[in-house]
N, C-alpha and C positions, 0 to 999 in steps of 0.2 A: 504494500500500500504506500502510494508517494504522497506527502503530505506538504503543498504547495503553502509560502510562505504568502503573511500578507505583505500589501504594498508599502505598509508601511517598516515593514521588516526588508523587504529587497530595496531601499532608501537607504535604511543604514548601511547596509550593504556598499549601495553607494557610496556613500558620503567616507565609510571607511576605505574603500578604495582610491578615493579622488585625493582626500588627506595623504594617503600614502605614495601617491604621484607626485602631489606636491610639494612633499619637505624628501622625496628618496633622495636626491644628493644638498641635501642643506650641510653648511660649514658647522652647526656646533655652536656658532657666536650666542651668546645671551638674546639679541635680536630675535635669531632662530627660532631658541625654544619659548620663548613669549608670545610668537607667531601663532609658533606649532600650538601649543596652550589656550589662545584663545580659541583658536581654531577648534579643539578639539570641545573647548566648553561651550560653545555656537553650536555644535553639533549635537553635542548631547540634551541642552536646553531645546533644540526642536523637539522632542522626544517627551517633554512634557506629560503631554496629555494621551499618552503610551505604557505603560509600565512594563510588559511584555517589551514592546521595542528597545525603551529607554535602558532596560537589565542589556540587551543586547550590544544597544552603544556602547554603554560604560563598559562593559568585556572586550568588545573591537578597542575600544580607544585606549583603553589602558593596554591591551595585548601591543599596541600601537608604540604608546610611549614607552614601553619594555624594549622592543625591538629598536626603536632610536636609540634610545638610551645605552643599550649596547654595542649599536652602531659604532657610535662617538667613543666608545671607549675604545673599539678596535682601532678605531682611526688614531688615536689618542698614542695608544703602547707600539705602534709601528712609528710614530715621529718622534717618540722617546727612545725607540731600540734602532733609528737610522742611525750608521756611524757618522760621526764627525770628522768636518775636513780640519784637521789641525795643521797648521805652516809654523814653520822654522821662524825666530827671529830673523831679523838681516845682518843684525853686529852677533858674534857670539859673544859672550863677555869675557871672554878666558883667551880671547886670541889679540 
């Protein structure tokens, strides 16, 4: 038996898909996730007058802000574990 969602459940749907098109390569700045943030709370206040839906956003968006949030960290431990270009003085001091 297939049990077809309502329209207001294939929206979230949406709306969590479109979210995650729009921050998939965001930098991480503070900017960012304030964006990301409101965005996600715009989205879940539609949802209102849903409770069925609205359990559903808040799952999408939090699964949401998990998945960035770990994003950033990867991005985060690979520009701390690039090596560094270290150069030579030009005088040595001992010569």
């Amino acid at each position: 038996m297939m049990v077809k969602l309502t329209e207001q459940e294939r929206e979230v749907w949406k709306d969590a898909y479109k979210l995650h098109e729009t921050f998939y390569d965001m930098a991480g700045t503070e900017e960012d996730w304030k964006q990301f943030i409101l965005n996600i709370t715009l989205i879940n206040n539609k949802y209102e007058n849903s409770p069925k839906a609205k359990r559903l956003s808040f799952a999408l968006l939090l699964a949401l802000c998990n998945y960035f949030e770990e994003e950033q960290k990867i991005a985060q431990a690979k520009t701390q574990d690039a090596p560094e270009q270290l150069a030579m003085a030009e005088v040595i001091p001992w010569t």
